[in-house]
C-alpha distance (Angstrom), angle and dihedral (degrees) to the residues before:
residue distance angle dihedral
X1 . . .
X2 3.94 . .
X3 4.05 110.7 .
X4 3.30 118.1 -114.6
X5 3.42 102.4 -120.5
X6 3.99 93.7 51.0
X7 3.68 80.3 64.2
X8 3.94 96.4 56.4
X9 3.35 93.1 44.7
X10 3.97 87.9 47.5
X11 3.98 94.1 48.8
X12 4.00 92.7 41.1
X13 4.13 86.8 58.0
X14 4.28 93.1 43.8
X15 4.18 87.7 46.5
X16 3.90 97.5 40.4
X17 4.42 103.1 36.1
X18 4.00 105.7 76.4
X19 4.12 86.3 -150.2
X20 4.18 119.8 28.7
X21 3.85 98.4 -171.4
X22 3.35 113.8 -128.6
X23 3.75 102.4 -113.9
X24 3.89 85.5 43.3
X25 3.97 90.7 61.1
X26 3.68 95.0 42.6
X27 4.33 82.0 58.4
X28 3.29 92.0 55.3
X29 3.45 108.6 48.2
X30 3.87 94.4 46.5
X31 3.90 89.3 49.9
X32 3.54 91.4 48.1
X33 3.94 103.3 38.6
X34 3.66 124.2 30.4
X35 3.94 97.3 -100.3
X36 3.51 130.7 165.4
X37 3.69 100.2 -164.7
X38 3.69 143.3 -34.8
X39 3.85 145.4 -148.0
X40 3.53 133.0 -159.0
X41 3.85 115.8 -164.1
X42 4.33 129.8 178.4
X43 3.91 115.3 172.5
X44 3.47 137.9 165.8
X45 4.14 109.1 -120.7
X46 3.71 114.1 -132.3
X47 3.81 127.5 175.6
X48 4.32 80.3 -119.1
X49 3.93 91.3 56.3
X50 3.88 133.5 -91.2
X51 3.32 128.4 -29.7
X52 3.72 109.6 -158.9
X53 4.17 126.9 -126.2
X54 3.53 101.6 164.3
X55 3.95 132.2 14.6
X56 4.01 125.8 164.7
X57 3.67 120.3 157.5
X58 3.98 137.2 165.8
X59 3.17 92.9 -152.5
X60 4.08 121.4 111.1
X61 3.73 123.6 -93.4
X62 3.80 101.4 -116.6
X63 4.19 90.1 53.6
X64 3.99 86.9 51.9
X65 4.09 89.4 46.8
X66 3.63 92.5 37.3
X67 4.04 91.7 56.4
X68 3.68 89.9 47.0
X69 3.25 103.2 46.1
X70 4.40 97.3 43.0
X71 3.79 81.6 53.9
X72 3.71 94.3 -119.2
X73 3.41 95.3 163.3
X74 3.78 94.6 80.2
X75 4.34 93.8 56.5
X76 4.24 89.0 29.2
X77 4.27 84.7 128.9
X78 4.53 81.1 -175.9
X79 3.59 81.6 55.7
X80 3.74 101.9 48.1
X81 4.10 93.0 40.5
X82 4.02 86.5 44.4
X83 3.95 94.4 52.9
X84 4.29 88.8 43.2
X85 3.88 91.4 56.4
X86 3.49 166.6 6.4
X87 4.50 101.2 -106.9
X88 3.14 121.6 98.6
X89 3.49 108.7 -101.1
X90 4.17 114.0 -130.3
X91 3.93 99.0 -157.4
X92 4.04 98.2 -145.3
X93 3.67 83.2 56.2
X94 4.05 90.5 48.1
X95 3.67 88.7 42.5
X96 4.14 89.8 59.3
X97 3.68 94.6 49.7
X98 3.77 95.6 49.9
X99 4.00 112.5 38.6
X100 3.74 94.9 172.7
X101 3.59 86.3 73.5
X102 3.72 95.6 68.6
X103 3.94 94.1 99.3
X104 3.62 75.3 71.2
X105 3.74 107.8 59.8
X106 3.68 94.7 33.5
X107 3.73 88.0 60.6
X108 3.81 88.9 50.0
X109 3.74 86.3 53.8
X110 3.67 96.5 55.5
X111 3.67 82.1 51.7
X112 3.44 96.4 58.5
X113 3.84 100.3 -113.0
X114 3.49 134.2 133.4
X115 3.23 132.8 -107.8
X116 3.59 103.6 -149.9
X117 3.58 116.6 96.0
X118 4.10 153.1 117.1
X119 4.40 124.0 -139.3
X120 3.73 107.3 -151.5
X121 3.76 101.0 -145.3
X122 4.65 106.1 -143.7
X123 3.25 137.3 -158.4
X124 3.72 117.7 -77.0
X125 3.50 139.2 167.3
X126 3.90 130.2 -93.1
X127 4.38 107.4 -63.5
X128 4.15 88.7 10.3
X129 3.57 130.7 110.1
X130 3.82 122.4 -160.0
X131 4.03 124.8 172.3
X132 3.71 138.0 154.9
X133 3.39 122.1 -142.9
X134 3.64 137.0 -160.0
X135 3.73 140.6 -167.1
X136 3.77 122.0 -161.3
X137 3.37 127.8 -126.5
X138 4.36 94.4 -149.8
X139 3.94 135.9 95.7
X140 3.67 111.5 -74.3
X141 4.10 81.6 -114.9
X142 3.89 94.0 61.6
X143 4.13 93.9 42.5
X144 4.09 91.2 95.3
X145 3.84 96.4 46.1
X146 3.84 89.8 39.6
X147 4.11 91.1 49.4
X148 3.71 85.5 47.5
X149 3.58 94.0 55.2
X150 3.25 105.9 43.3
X151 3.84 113.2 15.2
X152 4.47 89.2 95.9
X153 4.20 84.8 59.5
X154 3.66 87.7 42.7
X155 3.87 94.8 59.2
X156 3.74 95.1 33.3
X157 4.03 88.6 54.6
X158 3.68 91.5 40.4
X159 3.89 97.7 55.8
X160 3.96 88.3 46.1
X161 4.23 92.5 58.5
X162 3.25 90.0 38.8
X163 3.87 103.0 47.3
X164 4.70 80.9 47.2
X165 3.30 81.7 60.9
X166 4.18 106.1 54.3
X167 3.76 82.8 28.6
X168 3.91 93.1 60.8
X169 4.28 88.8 42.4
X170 3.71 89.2 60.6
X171 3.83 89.5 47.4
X172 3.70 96.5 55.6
X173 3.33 103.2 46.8
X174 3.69 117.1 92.6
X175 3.77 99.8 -138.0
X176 4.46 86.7 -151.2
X177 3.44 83.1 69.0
X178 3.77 94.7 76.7
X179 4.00 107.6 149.0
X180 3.71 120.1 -106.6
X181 4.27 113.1 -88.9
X182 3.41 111.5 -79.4
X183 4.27 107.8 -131.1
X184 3.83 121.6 -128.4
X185 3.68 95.6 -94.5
X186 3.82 92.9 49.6
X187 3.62 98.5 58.1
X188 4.00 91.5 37.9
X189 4.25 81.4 50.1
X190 3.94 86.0 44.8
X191 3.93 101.3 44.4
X192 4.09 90.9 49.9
X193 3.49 86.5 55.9
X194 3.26 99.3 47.4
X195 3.82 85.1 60.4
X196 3.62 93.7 59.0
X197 4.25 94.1 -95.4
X198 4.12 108.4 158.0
X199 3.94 107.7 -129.0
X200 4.00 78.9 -103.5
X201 3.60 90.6 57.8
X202 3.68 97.3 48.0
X203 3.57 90.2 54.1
X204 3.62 97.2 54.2
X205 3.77 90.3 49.2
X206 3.51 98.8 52.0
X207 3.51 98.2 34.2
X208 3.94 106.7 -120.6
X209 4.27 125.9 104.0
X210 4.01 119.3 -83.1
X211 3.67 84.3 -103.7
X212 3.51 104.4 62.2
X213 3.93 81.1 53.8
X214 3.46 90.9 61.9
X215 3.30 90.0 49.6
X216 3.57 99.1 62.8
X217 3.95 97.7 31.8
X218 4.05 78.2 63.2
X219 3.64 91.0 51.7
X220 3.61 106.6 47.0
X221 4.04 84.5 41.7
X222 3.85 89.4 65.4
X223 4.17 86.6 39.7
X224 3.78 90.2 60.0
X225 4.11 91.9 37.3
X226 3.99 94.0 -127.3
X227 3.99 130.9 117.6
X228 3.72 107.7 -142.9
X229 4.13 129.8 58.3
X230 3.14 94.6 -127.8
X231 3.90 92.4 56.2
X232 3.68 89.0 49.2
X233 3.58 88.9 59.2
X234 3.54 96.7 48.0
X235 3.69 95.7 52.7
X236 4.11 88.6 42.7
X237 3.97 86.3 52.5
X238 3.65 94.0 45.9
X239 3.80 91.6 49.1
X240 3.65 96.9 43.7
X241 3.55 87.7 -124.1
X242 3.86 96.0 132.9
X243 4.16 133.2 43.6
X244 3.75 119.8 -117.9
X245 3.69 122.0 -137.6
């Protein structure tokens, strides 16, 4: 179990620092609790899938590419329970209630990770999803009694990075810099896409050729200064400059 002083000491730096770096937070909380690993994830949540704002993660490389590439997303049952709710979500309990997720944790197995956890969802705007997640570092036996313990400083230490974090967005952002109006067609153009439409698809549905699509995908792109569609929709979600459907 953490001392109690480590904690102080941990809480006075997250209330007192404007900005607790990422990689910085993640040190602390493993030399002050008895944590395996951690992951910090904020995304935008579009009918297509996520877009990702934030991800920071101790965990190795192949895990991360191993998730991603089996898919795991679609079985994830932390995932699922995370997105449908504000509890923190302890994933043996997650893993009972959904047994078709066990490709999942046998694969983390063979990786050598534990399965003996808790994802803390946080506060996030409206169509975002933000969570923390952490993976002990104790015998399976002592994961209740060590949840108990801890999981209150957990959630209080969680909502303080995570709060730095959208705090420190709004500083940085020079609020003259608003992006030019979007025109009908590019926010129609925009909110298909953002429900998963191909540029073919928006076409048909609007009535107008594939290229004129392009055309104004290209324009509200260099409106919302990004280089990629799906961070044009992101940025038109998050400014409620489009309609979802």
């Amino acid at each position: 179990m953490a001392d109690q002083q480590a904690f102080f000491d941990l809480l006075d730096i997250m209330e007192n620092e404007k900005l607790v770096e990422p990689k910085r937070f993640f040190d602390l909380m493993r030399g002050t609790f008895s944590i395996a690993n951690l992951l910090y994830l904020d995304v935008d949540v579009l009918t297509a899938g996520f877009v990702i704002h934030r991800l920071h993660h101790t965990f190795s490389a192949r895990s991360l590419t191993t998730y991603v590439d089996k898919r795991y997303q679609r079985i994830d049952p932390v995932l699922r329970m995370t997105m449908g709710g504000l509890r923190p979500v302890d994933w043996a309990t997650a893993r009972k209630l959904h047994p078709e997720s066990e490709p999942l944790f046998s694969t983390a197995t063979q990786l050598g990770l534990g399965l003996d956890g808790v994802t803390l969802p946080l506060t996030a705007p409206t169509r975002r999803l933000a969570f923390l997640a952490i993976q002990a570092d104790v015998p399976t036996e002592e994961w209740p009694a060590y949840r108990r313990c801890h999981l209150r400083d957990f959630q209080l230490l969680a909502n303080l990075f995570h709060a730095s974090l959208l705090e420190n967005d709004s500083e940085i952002s020079d609020p003259e810099e608003c992006p030019a109006a979007l025109t009908n067609r590019e926010t129609e153009v925009l909110g298909w896409a953002a429900a998963g439409k191909s540029y073919w698809e928006i076409g048909t549905i609007l009535g107008i050729s594939e290229r004129t699509v392009r055309f104004f995908m290209t324009n509200a792109r260099r409106k919302l200064n990004v280089v990629s569609n799906s961070q044009a929709v992101a940025q038109a979600v998050r400014r409620d400059l489009i309609p979802t459907f």
